[in-house]
C-alpha positions in Angstrom: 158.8 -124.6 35.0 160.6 -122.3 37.6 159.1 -121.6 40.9 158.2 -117.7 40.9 156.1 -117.3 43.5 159.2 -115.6 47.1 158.6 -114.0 50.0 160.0 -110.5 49.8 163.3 -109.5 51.9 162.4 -108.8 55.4 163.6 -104.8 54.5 161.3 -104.7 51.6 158.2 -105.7 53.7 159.9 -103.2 56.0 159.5 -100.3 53.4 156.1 -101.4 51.9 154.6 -101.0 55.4 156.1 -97.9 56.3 154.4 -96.6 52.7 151.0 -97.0 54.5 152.3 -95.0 57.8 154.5 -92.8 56.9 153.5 -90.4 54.2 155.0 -87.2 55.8 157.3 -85.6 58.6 153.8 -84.9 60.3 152.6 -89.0 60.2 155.8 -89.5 62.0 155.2 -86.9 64.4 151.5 -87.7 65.2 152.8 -91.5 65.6 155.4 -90.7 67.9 153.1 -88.3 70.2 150.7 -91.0 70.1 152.8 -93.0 71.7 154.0 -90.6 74.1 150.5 -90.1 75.5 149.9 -94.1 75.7 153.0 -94.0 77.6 151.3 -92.0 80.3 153.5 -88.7 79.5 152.4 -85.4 80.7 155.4 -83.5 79.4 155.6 -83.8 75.3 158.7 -81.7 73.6 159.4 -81.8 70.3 161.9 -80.6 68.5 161.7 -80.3 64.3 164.6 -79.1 61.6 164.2 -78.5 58.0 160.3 -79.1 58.2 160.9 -82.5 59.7 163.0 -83.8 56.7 166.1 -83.5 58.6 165.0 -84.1 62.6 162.1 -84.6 64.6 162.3 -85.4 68.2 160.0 -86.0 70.4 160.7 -86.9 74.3 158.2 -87.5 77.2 158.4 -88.3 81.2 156.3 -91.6 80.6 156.9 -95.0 82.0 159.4 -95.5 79.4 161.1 -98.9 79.0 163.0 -102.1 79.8 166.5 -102.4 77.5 164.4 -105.5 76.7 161.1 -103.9 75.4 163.6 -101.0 73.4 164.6 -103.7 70.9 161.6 -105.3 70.7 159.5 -102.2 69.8 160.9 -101.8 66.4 159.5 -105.3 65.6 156.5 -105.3 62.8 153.4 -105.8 64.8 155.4 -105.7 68.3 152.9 -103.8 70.7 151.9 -103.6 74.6 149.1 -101.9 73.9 146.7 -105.4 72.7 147.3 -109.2 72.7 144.0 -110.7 72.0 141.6 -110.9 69.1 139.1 -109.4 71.9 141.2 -106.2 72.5 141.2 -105.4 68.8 137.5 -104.6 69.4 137.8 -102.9 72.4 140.7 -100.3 71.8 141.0 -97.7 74.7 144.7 -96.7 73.5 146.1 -94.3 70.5 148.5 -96.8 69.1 147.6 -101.0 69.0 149.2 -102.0 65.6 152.6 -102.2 66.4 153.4 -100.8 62.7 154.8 -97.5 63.9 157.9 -97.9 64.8 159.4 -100.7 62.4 157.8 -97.9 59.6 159.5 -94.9 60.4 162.7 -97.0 61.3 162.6 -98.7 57.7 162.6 -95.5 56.0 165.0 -93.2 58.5 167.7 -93.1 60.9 165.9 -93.9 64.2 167.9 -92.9 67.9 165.5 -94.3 71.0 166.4 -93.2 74.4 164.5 -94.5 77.3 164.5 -95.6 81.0 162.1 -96.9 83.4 161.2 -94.4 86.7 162.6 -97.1 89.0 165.7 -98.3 86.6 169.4 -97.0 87.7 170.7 -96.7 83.8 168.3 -96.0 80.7 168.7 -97.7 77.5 170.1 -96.4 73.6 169.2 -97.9 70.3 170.0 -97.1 67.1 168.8 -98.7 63.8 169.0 -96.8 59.9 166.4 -98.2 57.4 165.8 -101.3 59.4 169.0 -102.3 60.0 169.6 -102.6 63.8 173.3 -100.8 64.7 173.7 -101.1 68.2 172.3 -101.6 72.4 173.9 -99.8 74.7 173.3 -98.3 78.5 172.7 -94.6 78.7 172.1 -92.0 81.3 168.9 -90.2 80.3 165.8 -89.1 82.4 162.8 -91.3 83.3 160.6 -91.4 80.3 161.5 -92.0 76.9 163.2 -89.9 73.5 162.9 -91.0 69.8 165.0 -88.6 67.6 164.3 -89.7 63.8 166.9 -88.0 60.8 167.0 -87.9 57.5 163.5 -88.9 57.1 163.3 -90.9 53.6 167.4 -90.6 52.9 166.9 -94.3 51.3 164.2 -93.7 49.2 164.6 -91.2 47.1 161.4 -91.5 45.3 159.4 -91.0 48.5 161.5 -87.8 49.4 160.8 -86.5 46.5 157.0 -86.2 47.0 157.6 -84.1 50.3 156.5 -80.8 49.6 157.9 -77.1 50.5 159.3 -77.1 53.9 156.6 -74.4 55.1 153.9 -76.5 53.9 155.1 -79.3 55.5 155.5 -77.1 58.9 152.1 -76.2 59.0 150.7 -80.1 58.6 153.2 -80.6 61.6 151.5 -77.5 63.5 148.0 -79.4 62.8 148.9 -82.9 64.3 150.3 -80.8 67.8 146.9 -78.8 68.0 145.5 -81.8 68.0 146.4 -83.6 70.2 146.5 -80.7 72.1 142.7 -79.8 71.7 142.5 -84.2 72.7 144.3 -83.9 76.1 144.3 -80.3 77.7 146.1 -82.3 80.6 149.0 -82.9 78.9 151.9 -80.0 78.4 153.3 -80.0 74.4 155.9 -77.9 73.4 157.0 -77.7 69.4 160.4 -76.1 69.0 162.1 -75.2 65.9 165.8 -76.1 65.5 166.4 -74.0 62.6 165.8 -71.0 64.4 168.2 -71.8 68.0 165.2 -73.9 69.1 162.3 -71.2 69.1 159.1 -72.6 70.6 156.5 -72.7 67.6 154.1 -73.8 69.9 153.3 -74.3 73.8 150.4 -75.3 75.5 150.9 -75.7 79.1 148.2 -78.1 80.7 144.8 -76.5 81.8 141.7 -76.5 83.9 138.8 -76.6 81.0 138.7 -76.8 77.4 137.9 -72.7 77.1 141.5 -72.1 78.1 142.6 -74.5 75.7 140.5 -73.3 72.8 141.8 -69.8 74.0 145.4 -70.7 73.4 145.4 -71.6 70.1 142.7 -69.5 68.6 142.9 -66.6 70.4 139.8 -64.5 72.7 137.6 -63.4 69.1 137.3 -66.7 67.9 136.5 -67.8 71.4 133.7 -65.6 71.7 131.9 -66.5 68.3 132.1 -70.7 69.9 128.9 -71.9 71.7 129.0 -74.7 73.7 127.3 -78.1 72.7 126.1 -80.7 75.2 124.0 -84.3 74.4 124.1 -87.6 76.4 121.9 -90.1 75.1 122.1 -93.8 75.8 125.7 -95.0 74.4 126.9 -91.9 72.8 127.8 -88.7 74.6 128.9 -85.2 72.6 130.8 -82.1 73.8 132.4 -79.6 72.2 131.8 -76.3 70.4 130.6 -74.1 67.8 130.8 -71.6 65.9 127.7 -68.6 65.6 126.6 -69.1 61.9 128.2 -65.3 61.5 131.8 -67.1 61.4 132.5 -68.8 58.5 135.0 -70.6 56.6 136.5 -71.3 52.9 137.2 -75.3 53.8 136.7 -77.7 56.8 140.0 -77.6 57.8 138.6 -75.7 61.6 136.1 -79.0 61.9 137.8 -81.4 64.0 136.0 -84.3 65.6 137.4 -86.8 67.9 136.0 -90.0 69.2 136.9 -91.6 72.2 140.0 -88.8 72.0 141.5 -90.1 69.1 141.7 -87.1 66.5 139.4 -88.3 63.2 138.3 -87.6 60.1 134.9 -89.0 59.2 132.6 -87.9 56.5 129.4 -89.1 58.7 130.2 -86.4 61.0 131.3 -83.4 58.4 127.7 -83.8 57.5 126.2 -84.0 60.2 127.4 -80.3 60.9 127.1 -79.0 57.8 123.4 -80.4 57.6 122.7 -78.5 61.1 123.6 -75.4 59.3 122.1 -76.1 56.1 120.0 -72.7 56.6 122.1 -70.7 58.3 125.4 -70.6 56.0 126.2 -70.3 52.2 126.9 -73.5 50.3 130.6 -73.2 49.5 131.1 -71.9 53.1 132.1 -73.9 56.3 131.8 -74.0 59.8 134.1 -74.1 62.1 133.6 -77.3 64.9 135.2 -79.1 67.5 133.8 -82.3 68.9 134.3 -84.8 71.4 132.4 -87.5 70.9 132.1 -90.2 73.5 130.7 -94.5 72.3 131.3 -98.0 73.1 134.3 -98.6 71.2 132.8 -102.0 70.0 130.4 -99.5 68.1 133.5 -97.8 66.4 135.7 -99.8 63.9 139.3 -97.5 64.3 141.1 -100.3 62.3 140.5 -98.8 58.7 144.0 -97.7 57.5 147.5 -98.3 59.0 147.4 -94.6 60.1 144.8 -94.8 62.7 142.7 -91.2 61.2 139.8 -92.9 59.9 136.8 -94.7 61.8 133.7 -96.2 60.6 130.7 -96.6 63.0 128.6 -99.6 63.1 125.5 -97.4 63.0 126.1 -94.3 60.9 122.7 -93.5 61.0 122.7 -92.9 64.7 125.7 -91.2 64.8 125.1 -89.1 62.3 121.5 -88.2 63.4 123.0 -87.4 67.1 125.4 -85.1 66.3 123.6 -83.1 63.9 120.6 -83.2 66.6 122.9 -81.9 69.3 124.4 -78.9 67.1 121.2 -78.2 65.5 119.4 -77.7 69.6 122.7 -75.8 70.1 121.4 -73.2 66.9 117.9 -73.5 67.9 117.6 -73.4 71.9 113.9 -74.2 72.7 111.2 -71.3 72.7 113.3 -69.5 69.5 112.8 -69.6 65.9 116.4 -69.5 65.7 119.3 -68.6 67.8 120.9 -65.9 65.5 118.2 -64.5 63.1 121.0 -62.2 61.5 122.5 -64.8 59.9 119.4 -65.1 57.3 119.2 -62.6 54.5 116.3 -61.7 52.7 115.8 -63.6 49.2 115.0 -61.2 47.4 116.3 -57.7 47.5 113.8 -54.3 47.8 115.4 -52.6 44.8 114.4 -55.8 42.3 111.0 -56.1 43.6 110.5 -52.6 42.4 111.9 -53.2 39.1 114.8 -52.2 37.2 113.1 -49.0 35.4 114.5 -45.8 36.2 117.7 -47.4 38.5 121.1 -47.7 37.7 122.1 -51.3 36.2 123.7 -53.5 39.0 125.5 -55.7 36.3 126.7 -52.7 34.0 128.5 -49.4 36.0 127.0 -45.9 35.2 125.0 -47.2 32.4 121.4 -46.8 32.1 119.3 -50.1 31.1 117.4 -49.6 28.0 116.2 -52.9 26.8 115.9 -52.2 23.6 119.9 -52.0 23.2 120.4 -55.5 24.5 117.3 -58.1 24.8 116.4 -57.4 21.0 118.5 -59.0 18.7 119.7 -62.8 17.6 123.0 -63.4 19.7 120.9 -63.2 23.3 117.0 -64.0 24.0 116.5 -64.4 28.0 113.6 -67.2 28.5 113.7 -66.7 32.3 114.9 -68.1 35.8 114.8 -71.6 37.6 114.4 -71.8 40.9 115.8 -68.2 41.5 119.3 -69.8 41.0 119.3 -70.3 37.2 119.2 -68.1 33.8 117.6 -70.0 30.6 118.1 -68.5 27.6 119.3 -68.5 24.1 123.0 -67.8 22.9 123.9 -67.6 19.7 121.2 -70.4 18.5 122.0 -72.7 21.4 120.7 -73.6 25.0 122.2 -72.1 27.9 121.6 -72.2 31.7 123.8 -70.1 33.6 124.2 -70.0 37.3 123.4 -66.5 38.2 126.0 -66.5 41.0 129.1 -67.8 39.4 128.4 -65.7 36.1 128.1 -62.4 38.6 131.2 -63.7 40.3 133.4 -63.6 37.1 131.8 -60.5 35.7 132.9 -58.6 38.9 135.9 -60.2 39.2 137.4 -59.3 35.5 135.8 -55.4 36.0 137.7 -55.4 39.7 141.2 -56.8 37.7 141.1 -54.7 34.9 140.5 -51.7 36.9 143.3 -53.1 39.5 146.0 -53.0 36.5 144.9 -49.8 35.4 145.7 -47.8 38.3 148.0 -47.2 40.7 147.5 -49.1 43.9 144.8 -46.5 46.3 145.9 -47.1 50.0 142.5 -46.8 52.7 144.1 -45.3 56.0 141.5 -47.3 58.6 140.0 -44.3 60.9 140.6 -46.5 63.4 143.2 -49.2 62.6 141.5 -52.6 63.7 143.6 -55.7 65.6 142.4 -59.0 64.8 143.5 -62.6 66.3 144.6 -65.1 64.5 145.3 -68.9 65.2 148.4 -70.2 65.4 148.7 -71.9 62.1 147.1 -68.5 60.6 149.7 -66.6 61.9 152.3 -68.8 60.1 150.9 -68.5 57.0 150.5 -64.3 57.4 154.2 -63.6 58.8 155.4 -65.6 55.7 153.4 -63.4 52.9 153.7 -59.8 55.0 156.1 -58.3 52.6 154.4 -59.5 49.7 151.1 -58.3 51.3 152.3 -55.1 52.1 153.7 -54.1 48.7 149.8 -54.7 47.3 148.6 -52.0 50.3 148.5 -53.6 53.4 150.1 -52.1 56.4 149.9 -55.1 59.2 151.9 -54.9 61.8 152.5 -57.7 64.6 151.2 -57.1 68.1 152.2 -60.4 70.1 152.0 -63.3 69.4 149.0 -63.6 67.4 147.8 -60.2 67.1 148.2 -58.1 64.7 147.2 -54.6 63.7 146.1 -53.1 60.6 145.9 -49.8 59.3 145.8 -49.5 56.0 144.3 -51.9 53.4 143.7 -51.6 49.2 141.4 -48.8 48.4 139.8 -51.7 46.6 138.5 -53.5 50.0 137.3 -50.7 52.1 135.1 -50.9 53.8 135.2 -54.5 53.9 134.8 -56.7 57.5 139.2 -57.0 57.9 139.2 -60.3 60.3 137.0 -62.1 57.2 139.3 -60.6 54.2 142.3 -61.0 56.3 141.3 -65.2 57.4 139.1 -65.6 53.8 142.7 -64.6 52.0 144.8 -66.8 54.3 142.7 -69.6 53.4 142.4 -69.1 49.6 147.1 -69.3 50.3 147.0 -72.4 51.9 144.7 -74.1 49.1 146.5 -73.2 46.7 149.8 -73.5 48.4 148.3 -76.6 48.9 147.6 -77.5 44.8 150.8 -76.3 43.6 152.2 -79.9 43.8 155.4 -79.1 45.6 154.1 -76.3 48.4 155.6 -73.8 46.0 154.6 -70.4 47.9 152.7 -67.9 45.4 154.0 -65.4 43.5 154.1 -61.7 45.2 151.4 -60.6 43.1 149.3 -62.5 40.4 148.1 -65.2 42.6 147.7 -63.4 46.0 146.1 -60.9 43.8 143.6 -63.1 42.2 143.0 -64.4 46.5 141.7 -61.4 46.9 140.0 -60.7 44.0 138.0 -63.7 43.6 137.3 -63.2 47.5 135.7 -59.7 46.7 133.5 -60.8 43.5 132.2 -63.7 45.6 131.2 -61.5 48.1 129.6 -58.8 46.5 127.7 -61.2 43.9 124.4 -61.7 43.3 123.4 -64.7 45.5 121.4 -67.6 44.1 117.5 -67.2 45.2 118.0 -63.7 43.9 114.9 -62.8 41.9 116.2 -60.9 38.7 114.2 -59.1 36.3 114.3 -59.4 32.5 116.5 -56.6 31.9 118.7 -58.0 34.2 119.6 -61.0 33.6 120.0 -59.7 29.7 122.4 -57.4 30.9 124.3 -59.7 33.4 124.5 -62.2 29.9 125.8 -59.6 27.6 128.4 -58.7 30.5 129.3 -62.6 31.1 130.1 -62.5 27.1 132.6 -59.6 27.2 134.9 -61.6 30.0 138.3 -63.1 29.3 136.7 -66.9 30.7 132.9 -66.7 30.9 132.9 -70.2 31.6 134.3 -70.9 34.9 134.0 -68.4 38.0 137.2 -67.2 39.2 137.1 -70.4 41.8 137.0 -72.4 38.7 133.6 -73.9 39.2 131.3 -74.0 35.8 129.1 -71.0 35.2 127.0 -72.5 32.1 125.9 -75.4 30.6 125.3 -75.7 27.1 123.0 -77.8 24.9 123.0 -77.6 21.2 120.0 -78.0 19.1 121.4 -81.1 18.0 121.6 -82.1 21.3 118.1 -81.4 22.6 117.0 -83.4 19.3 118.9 -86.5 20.6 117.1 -86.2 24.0 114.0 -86.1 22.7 114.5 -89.3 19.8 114.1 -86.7 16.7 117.0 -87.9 15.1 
């Protein structure tokens, strides 16, 4: 019987690795910054073209290296940065693998440029999936350069899972803040080849982390951040938060970073959103940023090939620090709580007093009159749970509806309807507001403006991430502009982000049903809402009339239903 058991081809291995490392222009980019910084640089440009598909470049004044140390760096598991079981536990570096290199070159066409400070000539290399091509001397500057093309030109199957080129862009614009937000020391640059070499980003080294923070977000996000502080035996946290008034669609503004290294841990996502647990909605987020400062013999960062995850040897601890340190943040001693705005009463005047004799808030212009609706087979209301849930009977079976979500879709097919109806109502601002936007934000806005302004909006740009708006849908008036404006940005990006290939949305339906499904969330009923009788049969009867009265225009499920059948199983009657 044949042997059949081989080790694989040396360029095979090669391209399996770089599967685990590189998954994207941006896990090239954050690699070869990574190394950058090890290297001592202090001066990081990079240059991008065609999303990072076609070129990304990134060149530093670091120590650089040795003609020698050039050729070995593309070796699998050829690093400076360890050399001892020991060190594996004791990581003070970005990069300690060795994987990086030997990845990206396996899967692009790979140009390293680098010379020692003290060195008379510099060193070139080239090398196109994994194949070395040549050595030579080169004049180049102290420091080193690593221009990578045609990322993916020999697999053809991984190219094709790269998405739209803007979507693609703005991962790239993540990894640079960053590591930017990880070493305010250090100056980055991101310039755009496709456009003569436009800086996309630049964040010249500074003083604190406030000017940081101030360059990419901008002076009103600054002012909603509070400053959090805790040193405790082994474990030491700075950073900032935001004032529970400034919230979020996702936890894409939560970034954490242990021991510098940019992370993402689920131990400390809820540790913040725990903090806040009274202070926000549910489906909303926080924005965060963390430094948090342990033994690294207490932090595993050896998870994954791409260095993003960490586990903790106590999570406990961690977890209970962090959310301890934010919470005193919230809550400074001697008050009930740092920003009592934030709470809203449970239950509203105008439903304490009853329904009788008020206009319906479920049905426009309409009186209620219980006979017309409770009375009858197709609807009996039984009552609420928990001031969150309707229980009642629908057409013979069991239903409990979330008041929220059914309120949300109600709303949202009323506000549609009535949007295809009608001509699109512009609302001049009386005075037109500017709001700031972060970096990433801005790309997102300048590439929709058109299609934004065609549905009402008049935004025009004020610098470089200002912008000033006058007019917006008749729809949203009176609505707070900086939460619409970064609430519809976000809604884009998720579902840019779902489309499967970045494909941007359509001019109209799906930007349309962004803002749409932002507005009925928003004016909804909240759960721990007290509702009458008469209410909730009216909010029923106007669930049943919708185009999809089982999913909220967010897509989460509005009602659960249980046939008779059903509740005979449970209880062993059949």
């Amino acid at each position: 019987m044949p042997d059949r058991i081989r080790h694989l081809p040396q360029e095979l291995t090669n391209q399996i690795a770089a599967g685990e490392v590189v998954e994207r222009p941006a896990s090239v980019l954050k690699e070869l910054v990574e190394n950058s910084i090890d290297a001592e640089g202090t001066r990081i440009v990079i240059k991008i073209e065609k999303g990072g598909a076609r070129l990304i470049s990134v060149a530093d004044n670091g120590i650089g290296m040795s003609s020698k140390d050039a050729i070995i760096a593309f070796g699998r598991h050829a690093t400076s940065k360890i050399s001892s079981r020991e060190d594996l536990f004791n990581i003070h570096t970005l990069g300690f693998r060795g994987e990086a290199l030997a990845s990206i070159a396996a899967v692009a066409k790979v140009r390293l440029k680098t010379r020692e400070h003290e060195a008379a000539v510099g060193t070139c290399v080239e090398i196109a999936g994994g194949e070395f091509i040549r050595s030579t001397d080169a004049g180049c500057p102290p420091g080193t350069e690593i221009e990578v093309r045609d990322l993916f030109y020999n697999v053809p199957a991984r190219k094709s899972f790269l998405k739209g080129q803007a979507t693609e862009l703005g991962h790239m614009l993540n990894i640079v803040t960053q590591h930017a937000l990880g070493y305010k020391d250090i100056h980055l640059t991101l310039m755009n080849m496709d456009k003569g070499g436009v800086p996309l980003l630049d964040f010249p080294p500074v003083g604190d982390i406030e000017e940081r923070l101030f360059q990419i977000y901008g002076g009103d996000i600054l002012r909603e951040l509070m400053a959090v502080s805790c040193e405790t035996e082994g474990c030491s946290i700075q950073g900032f938060i935001a004032r529970p008034s400034l919230t979020f669609r996702s936890r894409e503004n939560q970034l954490f970073f242990v021991n510098k290294r940019s992370v993402r841990n689920s131990t400390l996502s809820h540790a913040v959103q725990e903090a806040y647990s009274d202070l926000i909605p549910r489906d909303r987020y926080t924005m965060a940023v963390l430094w948090i400062g342990i033994d690294p013999a207490s932090v595993d960062v050896n998870v994954h090939p791409s260095k993003r995850e960490v586990k903790f040897r106590d999570n406990r601890y961690i977890h209970d620090r962090v959310a301890g340190a934010v919470r005193d943040s919230l809550r400074p001693k001697g008050r009930a709580s740092a920003y009592p705005e934030a709470f809203e009463s449970a239950v509203r005047p105008e439903i304490r007093e009853g329904i009788a004799g008020h206009p319906n808030p479920f049905i426009d212009d309409r009186e209620f009159h219980p006979q017309e609706i409770s009375v009858g087979p197709s609807i009996r209301v039984f009552g609420q749970v928990g001031a969150l849930f309707m229980v009642g009977e629908i057409n013979g079976e069991l239903h409990i509806i979330d008041q929220h979500a059914a309120h949300e879709r109600v709303l949202y097919d009323r506000l549609k309807k009535g949007y295809a109806a009608n001509t699109i109502e512009v609302q001049y601002l009386l005075i037109p507001e500017i709001i700031e936007l972060s970096l990433d934000k801005v790309h997102v806005l300048t590439g929709y403006k058109e299609a934004l302004s065609r549905l009402g909006f008049d935004i025009e740009e004020m610098g470089e991430r200002s912008f000033m708006i006058r007019t917006v849908p008749a729809l949203f008036a009176g609505e707070d502009c900086r939460a619409l404006i970064t609430d519809m940005i976000d809604e884009m990006i998720e579902r840019e982000s779902s489309s499967g290939r970045g494909i941007r949305l359509t001019a109209t339906e799906d930007i349309l049903n962004a803002l749409l499904s932002r507005k009925a969330c928003h004016k909804a009923v909240r759960g721990k809402d007290l509702l009458s009788h008469g209410e909730m049969a009216s909010l029923l009867s106007a669930l049943l009339q919708t185009d999809m009265p089982y999913t909220c225009p967010h897509g989460r499920p509005i009602v659960k239903r249980f046939s008779y059948t059903d509740l005979e199983k449970m209880f062993g009657r059949t």
